[in-house]
C-alpha positions as CSV (number, residue, x, y, z in Angstrom):
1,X,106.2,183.8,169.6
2,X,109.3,185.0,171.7
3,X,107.6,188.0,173.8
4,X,104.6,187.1,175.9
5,X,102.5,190.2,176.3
6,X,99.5,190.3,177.2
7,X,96.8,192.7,178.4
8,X,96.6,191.8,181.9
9,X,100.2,193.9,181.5
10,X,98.2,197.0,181.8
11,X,95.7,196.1,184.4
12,X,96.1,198.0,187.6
13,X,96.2,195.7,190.6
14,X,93.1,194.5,192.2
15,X,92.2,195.4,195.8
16,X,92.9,192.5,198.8
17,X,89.8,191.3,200.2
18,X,90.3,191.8,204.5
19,X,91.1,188.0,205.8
20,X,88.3,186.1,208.0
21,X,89.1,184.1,210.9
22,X,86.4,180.6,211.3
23,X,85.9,179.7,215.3
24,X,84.5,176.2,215.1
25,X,85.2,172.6,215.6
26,X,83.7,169.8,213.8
27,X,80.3,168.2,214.8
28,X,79.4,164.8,213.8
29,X,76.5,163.6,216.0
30,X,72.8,164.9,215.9
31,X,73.3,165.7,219.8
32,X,76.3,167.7,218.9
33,X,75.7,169.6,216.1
34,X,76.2,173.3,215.6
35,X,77.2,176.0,213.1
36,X,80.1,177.4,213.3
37,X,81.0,181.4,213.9
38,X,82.4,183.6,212.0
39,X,84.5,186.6,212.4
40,X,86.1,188.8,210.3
41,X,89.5,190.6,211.4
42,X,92.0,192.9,210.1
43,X,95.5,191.7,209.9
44,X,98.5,193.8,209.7
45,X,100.1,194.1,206.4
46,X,103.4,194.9,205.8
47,X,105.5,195.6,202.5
48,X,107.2,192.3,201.7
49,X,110.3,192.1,199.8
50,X,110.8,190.3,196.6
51,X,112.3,187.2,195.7
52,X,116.3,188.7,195.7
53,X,115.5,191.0,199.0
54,X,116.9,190.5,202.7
55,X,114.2,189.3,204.4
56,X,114.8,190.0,208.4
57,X,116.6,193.7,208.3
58,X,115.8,195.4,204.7
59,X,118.7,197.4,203.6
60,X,118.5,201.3,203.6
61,X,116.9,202.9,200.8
62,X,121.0,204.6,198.6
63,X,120.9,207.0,196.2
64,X,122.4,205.6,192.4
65,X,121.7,208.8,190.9
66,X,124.0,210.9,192.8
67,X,124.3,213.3,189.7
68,X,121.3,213.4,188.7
69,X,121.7,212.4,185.5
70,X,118.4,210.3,185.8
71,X,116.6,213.0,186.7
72,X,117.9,215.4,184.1
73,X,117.2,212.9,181.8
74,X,113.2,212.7,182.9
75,X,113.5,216.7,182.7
76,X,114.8,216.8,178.9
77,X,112.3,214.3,177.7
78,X,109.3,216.5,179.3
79,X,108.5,214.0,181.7
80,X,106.3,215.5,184.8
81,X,107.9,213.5,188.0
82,X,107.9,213.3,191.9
83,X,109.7,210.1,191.9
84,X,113.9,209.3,191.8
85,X,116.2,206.5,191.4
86,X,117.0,204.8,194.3
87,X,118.5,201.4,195.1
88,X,116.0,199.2,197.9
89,X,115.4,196.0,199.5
90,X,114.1,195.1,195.9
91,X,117.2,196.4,194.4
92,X,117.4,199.3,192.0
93,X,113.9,200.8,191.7
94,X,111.8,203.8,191.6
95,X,110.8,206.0,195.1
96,X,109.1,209.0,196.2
97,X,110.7,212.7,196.3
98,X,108.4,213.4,199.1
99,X,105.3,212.9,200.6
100,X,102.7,212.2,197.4
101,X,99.3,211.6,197.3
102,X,98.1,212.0,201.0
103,X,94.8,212.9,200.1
104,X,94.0,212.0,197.2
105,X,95.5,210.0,193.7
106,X,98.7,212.1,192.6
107,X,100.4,211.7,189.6
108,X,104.4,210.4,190.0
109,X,105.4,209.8,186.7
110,X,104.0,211.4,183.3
111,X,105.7,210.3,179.9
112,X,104.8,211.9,176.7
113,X,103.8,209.1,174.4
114,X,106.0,210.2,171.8
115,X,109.0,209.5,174.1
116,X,107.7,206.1,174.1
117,X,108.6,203.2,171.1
118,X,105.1,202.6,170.1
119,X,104.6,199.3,167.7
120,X,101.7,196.9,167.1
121,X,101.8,193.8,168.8
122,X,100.0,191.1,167.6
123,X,98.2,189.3,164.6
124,X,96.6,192.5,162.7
125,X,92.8,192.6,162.4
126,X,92.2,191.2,158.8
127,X,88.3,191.8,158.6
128,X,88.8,195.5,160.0
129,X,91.5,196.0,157.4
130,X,89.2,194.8,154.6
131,X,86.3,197.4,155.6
132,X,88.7,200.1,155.8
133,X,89.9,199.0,152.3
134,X,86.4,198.4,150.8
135,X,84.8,201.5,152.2
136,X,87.9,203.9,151.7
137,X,88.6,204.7,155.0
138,X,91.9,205.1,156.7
139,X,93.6,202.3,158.7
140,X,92.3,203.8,161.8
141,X,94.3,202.5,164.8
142,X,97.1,201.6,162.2
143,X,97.1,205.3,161.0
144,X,97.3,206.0,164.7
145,X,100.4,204.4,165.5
146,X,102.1,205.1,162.4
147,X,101.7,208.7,163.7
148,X,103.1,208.2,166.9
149,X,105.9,206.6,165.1
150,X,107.1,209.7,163.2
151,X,106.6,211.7,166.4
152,X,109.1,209.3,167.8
153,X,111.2,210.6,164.5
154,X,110.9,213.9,165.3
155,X,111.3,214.1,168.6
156,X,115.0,212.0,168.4
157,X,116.1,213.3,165.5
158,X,116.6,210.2,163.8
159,X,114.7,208.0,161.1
160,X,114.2,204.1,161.6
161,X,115.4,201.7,158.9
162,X,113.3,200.4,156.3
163,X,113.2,197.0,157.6
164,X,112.1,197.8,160.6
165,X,109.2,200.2,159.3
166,X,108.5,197.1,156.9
167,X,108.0,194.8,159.8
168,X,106.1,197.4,161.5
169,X,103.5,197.7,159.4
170,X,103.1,194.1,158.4
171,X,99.8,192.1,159.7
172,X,101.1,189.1,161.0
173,X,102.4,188.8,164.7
174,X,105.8,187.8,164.4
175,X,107.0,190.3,162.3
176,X,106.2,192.8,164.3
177,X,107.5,191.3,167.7
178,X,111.0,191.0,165.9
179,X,110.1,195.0,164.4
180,X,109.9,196.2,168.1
181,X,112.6,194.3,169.2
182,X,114.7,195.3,166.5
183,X,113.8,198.9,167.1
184,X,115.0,198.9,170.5
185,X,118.2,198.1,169.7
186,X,118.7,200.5,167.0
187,X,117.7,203.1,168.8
188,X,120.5,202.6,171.9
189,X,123.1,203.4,169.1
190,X,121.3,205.7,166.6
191,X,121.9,209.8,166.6
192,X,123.8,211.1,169.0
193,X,122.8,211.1,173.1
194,X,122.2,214.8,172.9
195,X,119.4,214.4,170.4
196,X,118.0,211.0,170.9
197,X,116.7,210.3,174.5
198,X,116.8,206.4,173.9
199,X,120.8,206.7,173.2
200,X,120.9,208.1,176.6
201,X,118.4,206.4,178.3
202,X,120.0,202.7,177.2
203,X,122.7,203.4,180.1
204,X,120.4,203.0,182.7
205,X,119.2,199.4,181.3
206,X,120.2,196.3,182.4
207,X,123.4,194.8,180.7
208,X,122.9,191.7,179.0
209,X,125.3,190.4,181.9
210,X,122.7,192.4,184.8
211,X,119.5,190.9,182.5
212,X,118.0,187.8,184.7
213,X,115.6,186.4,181.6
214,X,116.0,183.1,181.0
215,X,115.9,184.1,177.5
216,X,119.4,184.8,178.1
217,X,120.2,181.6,180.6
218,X,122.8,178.9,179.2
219,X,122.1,175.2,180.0
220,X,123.5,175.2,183.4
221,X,121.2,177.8,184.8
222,X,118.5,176.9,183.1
223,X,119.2,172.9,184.7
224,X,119.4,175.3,188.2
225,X,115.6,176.1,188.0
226,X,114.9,172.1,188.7
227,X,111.8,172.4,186.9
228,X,112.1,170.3,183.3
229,X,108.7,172.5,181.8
230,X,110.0,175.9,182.6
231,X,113.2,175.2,181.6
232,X,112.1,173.5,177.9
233,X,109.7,176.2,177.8
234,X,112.7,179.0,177.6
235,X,114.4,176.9,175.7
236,X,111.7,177.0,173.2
237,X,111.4,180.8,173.8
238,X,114.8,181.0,172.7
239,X,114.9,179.3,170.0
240,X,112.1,180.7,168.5
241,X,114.7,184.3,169.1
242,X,117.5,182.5,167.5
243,X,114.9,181.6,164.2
244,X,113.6,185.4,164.2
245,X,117.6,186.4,164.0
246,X,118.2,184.7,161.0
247,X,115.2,186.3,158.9
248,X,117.5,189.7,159.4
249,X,120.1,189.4,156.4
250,X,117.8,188.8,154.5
251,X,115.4,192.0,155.4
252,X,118.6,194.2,155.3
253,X,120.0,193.0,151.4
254,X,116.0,193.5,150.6
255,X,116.7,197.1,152.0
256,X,119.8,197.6,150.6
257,X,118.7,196.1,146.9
258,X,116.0,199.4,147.6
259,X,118.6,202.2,148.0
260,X,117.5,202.8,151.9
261,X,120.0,202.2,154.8
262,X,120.0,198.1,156.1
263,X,118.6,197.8,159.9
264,X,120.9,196.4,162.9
265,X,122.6,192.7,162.1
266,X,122.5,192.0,165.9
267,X,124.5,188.5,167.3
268,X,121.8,186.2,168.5
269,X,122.6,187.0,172.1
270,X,121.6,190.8,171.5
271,X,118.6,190.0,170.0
272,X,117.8,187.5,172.9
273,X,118.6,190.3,175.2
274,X,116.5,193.2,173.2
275,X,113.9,190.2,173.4
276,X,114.1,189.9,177.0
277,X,114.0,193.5,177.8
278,X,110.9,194.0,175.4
279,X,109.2,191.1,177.0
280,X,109.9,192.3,180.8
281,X,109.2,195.9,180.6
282,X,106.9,196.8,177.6
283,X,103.3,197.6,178.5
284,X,100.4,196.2,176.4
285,X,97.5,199.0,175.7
286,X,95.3,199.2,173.1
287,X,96.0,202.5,170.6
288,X,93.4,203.8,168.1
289,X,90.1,203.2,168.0
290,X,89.3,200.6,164.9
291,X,91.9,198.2,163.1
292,X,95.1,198.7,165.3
293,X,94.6,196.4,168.3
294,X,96.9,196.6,171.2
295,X,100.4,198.1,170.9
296,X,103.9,197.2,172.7
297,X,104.5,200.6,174.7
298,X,108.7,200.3,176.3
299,X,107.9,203.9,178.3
300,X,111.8,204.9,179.6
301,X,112.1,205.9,183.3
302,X,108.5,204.2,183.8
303,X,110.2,200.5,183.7
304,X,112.0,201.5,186.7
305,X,109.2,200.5,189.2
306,X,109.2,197.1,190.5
307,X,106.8,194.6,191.0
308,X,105.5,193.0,194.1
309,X,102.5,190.7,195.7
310,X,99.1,193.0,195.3
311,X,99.2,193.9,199.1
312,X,102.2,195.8,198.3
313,X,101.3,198.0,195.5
314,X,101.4,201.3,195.4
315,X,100.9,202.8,192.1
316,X,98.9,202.0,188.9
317,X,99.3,202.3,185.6
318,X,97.6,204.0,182.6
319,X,98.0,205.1,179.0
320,X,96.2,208.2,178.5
321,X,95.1,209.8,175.3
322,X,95.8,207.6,172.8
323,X,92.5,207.3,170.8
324,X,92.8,208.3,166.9
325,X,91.7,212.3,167.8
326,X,93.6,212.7,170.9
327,X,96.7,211.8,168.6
328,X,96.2,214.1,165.8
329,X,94.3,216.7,167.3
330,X,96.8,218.4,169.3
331,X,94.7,221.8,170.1
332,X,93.4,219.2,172.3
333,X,96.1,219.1,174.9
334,X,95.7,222.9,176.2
335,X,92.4,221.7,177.6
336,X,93.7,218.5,178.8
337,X,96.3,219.3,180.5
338,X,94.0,221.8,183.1
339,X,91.7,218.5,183.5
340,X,94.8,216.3,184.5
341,X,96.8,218.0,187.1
342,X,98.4,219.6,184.4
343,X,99.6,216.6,182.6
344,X,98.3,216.6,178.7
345,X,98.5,214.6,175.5
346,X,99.0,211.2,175.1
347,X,101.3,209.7,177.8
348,X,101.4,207.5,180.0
349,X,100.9,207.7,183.9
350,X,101.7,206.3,187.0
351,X,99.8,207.4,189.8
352,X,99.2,206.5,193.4
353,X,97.4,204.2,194.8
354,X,97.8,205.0,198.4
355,X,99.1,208.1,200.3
356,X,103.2,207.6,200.1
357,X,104.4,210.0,203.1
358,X,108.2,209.9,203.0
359,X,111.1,209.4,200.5
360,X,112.0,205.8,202.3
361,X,108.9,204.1,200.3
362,X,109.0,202.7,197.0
363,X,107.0,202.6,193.9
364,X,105.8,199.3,193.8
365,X,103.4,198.3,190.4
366,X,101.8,195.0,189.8
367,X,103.0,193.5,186.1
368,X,100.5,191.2,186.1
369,X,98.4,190.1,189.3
370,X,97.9,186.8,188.0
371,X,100.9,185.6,187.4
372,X,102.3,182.5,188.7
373,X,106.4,182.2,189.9
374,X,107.0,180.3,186.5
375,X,105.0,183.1,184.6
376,X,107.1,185.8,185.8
377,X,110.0,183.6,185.6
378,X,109.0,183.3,182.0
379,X,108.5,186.8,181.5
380,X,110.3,188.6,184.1
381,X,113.2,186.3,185.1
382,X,111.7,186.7,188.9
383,X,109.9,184.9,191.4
384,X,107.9,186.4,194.4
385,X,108.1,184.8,197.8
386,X,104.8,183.5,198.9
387,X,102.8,183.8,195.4
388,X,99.1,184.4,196.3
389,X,98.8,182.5,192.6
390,X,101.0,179.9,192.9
391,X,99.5,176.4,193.4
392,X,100.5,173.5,194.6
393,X,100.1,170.0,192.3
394,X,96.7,167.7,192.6
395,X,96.2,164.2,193.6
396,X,93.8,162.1,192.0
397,X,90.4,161.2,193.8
398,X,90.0,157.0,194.6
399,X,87.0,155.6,194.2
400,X,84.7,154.8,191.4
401,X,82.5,158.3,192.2
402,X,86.6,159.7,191.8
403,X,87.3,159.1,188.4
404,X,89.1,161.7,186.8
405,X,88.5,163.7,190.1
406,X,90.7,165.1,192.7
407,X,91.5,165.1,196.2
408,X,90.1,167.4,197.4
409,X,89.2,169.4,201.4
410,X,86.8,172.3,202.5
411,X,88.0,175.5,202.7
412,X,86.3,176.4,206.1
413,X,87.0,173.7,208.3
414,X,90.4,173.5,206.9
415,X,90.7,177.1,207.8
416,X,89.0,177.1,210.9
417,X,91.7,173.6,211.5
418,X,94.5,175.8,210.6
419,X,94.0,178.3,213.2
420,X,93.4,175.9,215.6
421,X,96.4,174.2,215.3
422,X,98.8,177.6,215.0
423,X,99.3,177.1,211.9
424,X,97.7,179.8,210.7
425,X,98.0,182.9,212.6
426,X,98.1,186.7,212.5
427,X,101.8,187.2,213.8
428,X,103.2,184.7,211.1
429,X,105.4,186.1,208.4
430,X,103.7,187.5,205.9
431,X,105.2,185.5,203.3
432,X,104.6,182.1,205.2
433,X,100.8,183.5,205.5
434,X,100.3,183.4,201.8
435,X,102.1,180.0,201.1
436,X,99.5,178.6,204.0
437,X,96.8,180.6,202.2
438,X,97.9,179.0,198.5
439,X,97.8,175.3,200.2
440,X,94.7,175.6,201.5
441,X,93.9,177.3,198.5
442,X,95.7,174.2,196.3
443,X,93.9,171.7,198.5
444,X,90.2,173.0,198.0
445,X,90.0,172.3,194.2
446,X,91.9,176.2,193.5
447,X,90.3,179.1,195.8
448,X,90.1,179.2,199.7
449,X,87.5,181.3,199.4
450,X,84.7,180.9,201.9
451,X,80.9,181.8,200.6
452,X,78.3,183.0,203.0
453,X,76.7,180.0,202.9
454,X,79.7,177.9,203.7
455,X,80.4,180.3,206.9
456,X,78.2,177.8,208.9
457,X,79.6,174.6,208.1
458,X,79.3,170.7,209.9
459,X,80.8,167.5,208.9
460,X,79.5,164.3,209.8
461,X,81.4,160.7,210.1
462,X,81.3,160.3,206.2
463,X,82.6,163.7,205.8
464,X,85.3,163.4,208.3
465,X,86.2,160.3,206.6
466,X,86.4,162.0,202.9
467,X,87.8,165.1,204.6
468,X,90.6,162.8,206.2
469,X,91.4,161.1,203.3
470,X,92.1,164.1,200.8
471,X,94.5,165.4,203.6
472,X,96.6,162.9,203.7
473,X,96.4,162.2,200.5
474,X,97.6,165.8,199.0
475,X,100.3,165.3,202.3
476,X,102.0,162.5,200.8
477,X,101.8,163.3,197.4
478,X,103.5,167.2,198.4
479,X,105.6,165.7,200.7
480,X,107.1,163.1,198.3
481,X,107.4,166.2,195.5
482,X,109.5,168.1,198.1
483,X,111.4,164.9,198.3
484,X,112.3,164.8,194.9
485,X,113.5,168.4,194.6
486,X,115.5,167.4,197.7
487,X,117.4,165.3,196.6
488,X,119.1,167.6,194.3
489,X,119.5,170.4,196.9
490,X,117.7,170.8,200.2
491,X,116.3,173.9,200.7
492,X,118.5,174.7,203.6
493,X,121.4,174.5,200.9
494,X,119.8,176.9,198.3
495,X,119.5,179.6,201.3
496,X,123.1,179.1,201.4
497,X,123.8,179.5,198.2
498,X,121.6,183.1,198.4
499,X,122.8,184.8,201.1
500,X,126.4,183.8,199.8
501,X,125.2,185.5,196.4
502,X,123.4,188.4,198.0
503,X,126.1,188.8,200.6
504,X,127.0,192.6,201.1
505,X,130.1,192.5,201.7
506,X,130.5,191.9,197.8
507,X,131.9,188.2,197.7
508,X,128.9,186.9,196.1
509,X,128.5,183.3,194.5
510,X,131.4,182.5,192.5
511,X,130.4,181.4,188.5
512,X,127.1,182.5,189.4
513,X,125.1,185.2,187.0
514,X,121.6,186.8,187.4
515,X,120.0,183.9,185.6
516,X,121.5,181.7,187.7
517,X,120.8,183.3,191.3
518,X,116.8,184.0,190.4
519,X,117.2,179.9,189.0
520,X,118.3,179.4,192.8
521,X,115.4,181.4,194.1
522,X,112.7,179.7,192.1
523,X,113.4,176.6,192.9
524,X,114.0,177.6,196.7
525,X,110.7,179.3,197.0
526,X,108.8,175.8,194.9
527,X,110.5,173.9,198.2
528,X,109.1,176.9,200.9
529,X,105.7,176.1,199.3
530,X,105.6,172.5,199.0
531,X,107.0,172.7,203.0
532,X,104.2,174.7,203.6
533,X,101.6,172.6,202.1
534,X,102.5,169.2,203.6
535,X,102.7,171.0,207.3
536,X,99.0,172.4,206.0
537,X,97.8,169.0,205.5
538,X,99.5,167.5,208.1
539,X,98.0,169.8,210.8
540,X,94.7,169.4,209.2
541,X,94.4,165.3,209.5
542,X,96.2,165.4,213.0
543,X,92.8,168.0,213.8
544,X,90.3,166.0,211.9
545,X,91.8,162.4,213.8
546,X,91.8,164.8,217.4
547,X,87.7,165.6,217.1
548,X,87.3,162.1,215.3
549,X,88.4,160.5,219.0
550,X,86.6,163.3,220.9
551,X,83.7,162.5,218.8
552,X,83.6,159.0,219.5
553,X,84.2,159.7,223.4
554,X,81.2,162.8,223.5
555,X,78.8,159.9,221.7
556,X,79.7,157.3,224.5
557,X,79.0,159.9,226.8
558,X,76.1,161.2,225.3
559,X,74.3,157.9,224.6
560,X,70.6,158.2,225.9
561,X,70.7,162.5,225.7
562,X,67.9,164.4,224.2
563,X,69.1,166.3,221.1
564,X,67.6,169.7,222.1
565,X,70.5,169.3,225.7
566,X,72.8,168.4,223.6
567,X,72.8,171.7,221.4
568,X,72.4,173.9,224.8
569,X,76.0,172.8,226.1
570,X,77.8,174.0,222.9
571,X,80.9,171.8,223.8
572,X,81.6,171.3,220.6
573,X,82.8,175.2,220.0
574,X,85.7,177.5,221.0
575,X,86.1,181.1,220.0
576,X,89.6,180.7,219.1
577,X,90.7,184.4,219.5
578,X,89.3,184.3,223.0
């Protein structure tokens, strides 16, 4: 499989729980002990940029649709709008008109779904075919999208090749991820740009030169990412493009042997590239309601919007209207379109998520919120600075009761240790915030969550001991990883290399294509996490070794105290926002 779609595509991001502070320090004696406090707090969020932005000074939100040729386009194709094209500190993207959705959800972007190229994605549902088949009914969700396929016809005046139809409606998976990808690039040269809205809409686009998928990188980027699995897996991905491309002379004779016109014979870098552009800016839905499974949706004007870390998300994303009646029935739409602020039929929206008060402020989506840097990588040809879902690599457990275990801290005192020792605090970058959050989050076994219970926490000797261990443990082990990567290029060099390529004054990074630049990223942001983890863990074993020898001193001190004074001195605790 070249395109890897998946549901989560259409998921609308999921709300960022508020962060909680710990106040606490450890206690290890009876005479000591205590629970620790906890406090939640609201920190400050701000946008952050992607991967490619300007970090300290954002540049100015420029128009790239001086003559509204974008917007005329959305216009012709009947597509209800308050958003424009814009160019940001994300790049070229989608903003506000105006102030939208103050009080309430407003819709920004409608699309008719018959603007949309509309294919099954995906193995085909054998057993729902066969009861269809036995019991005489129609395909259902099949029927469905077969529909929305000649309203696609209709609407651009033009009718798609029988090899492409023929893929289309077979049941297995990969002949229909080469069908879509095969329609898209038909339909940038088919009709005429009057009549068909994708001829037109294929200028906006990315180039195959613009395109940053690593389905399109040559050896030498792909060697740039300094990660072996991600780059063998695009390799892989690609070659499983170049194997699809050379099933196509063979569908087109078939055609031709038939009477009906032959479908595109694309290079294997244009199918690459119609591969990459289906993979980074399709939609996954299901359409129908029996048989049909979930359809590749590539909705124009819609993959403008970007996509950013949850906490930055302003819109979400729905495909309305696209069960088996809503399709056919269209005396339906009337009636839906005064229930949907006057958007009707099947289409697909984008509405906000938050009240967007000025044309500065972007239209930020989520793509997936559970991607990983290499996932988007993968998918996208992106990375995000600070990934809430990145992680950092394990370390094995010692010890016989270890086996097959690993290292592994508590969240809570690691937390509470973090703050402590400034590591952690609400003035830090944003970005630096959620690599600290992913290391602590890497070094407690995969969350940094903190249940209830776990809010009043104490560690004894043994646990200090364990606790002590893991953290220098997973210290070593991330510090020698960042060692490795560093001795290819420090990380210090691959911020040159960015802000020479990202440079405004034009002179950018000689030899250096998209795939090449994002390759730089990735592997800059892997070192900005790794950094962040070993200063995590080191802060975290210089605390526990502190209140180890503070321990040992209060039990000298203490020798001959009753437990009960002890407890009533409460040395052992300090509100750390005091």
């Amino acid at each position: 499989m070249v395109v890897a779609l998946t549901a989560a595509s259409a998921r609308a991001a999921r709300p960022v729980r508020a962060h909680r502070t710990f106040a606490g320090r450890i206690a290890r004696f009876p005479a000591r002990r205590a629970r620790a406090r906890a406090r939640s707090s609201r920190i400050t969020r701000r946008f952050p940029a992607t991967a490619s932005a300007a970090r300290a000074t954002p540049p100015p939100v420029t128009e790239v649709d001086e003559k509204q040729a974008f917007r005329d386009l959305m216009e012709r194709a009947g597509v209800k709008h308050q958003v424009r094209l814009a160019s940001g500190p994300r790049g070229r993207g989608l903003f506000v008109t105006g102030t939208v959705g103050w009080n309430r959800s407003d819709v920004l972007l409608s699309v008719p779904l018959d603007a949309c190229i509309v294919a099954p994605f995906g193995d085909a549902d054998a057993g729902a075919a066969r009861v269809a088949a036995e019991f005489g009914i129609a395909g259902g969700g099949v029927d469905t999208l077969v529909t929305l396929r000649r309203a696609w016809e209709t609407r651009n005046g033009v009718k798609i090749p029988k090899p492409i139809v023929d893929l289309l409606d077979s049941p297995k998976g990969d002949d229909r991820e080469l069908a879509i990808a095969l329609w898209l690039l038909w339909s940038l040269g088919a009709g005429d740009g009057e009549t068909n809205l994708w001829r037109s809409y294929g200028e906006w686009l990315p180039t195959p030169a613009e395109c940053p998928s690593l389905l399109l990188a040559s050896p030498g980027a792909l060697a740039q990412l300094q990660d072996e699995r991600l780059a063998s897996a695009a390799r892989a991905m690609r070659a499983a493009s170049d194997a699809a491309n050379r099933r196509v002379p063979a569908l087109n004779a078939a055609a031709r042997d038939a009477g009906a016109a032959p479908g595109p014979a694309p290079s294997d870098d244009d199918l690459a590239w119609a591969f990459a552009l289906v993979a980074s800016r399709a939609l996954a839905s299901p359409v129908g309601e029996s048989g049909g499974g979930d359809a590749a949706i590539l909705v124009p004007f819609f993959d403008m919007a970007n996509h950013d870390d949850a906490s930055a998300v302003t819109a979400i994303k729905s495909v309305r209207g696209t069960e088996d009646a809503d399709v056919r029935a269209g005396a339906r739409v009337a009636v839906e379109k005064a229930l949907n602020q006057g958007v009707g039929g099947p289409r697909v929206v984008l509405e906000t998520t938050r009240g967007m008060v000025n044309a500065q402020q972007e239209v930020i989506i989520s793509y997936d919120p559970t991607a990983t840097n290499a996932e988007l990588m993968l998918r996208y040809g992106f990375s995000l600075r600070g990934n809430r879902n990145d992680r950092l690599p394990s370390v094995p457990g010692e010890g016989a009761e270890n086996v097959g275990a690993s290292a592994r801290c508590l969240p809570a005192p690691m937390r509470c240790a973090l703050e402590a020792r400034g590591v952690m605090t609400e003035t830090l970058d944003e970005d630096e915030r959620r690599r600290v959050a992913c290391a602590v989050a890497s070094a407690c076994g995969g969350s940094a969550a903190v249940s209830e219970e776990d809010e009043a926490w104490e560690l004894d000797e043994s646990d200090v001991a364990r606790e002590l261990a893991a953290a220098e443990a997973l210290g070593k082990a991330w510090a020698d990883a960042l060692a490795a990567k560093e001795a290819e290029t420090t990380l210090e060099e691959d911020e040159a290399l960015l802000s020479a390529a990202n440079a405004p004054n034009g002179i950018g990074l000689p030899g250096a294509d998209a795939r090449v630049v994002a390759a730089i990223e990735y592997r800059a942001e892997a070192k900005r996490a790794l950094r962040a983890g070993t200063r995590a863990c080191d802060a975290y074993a210089a605390w526990l070794r502190e209140e180890e020898e503070e321990g040992e001193g209060e039990e000298e001190e203490g020798e001959g105290e009753e437990e009960g004074e002890g407890e009533e001195g409460g040395a052992g605790f300090v509100d750390q926002d005091a």
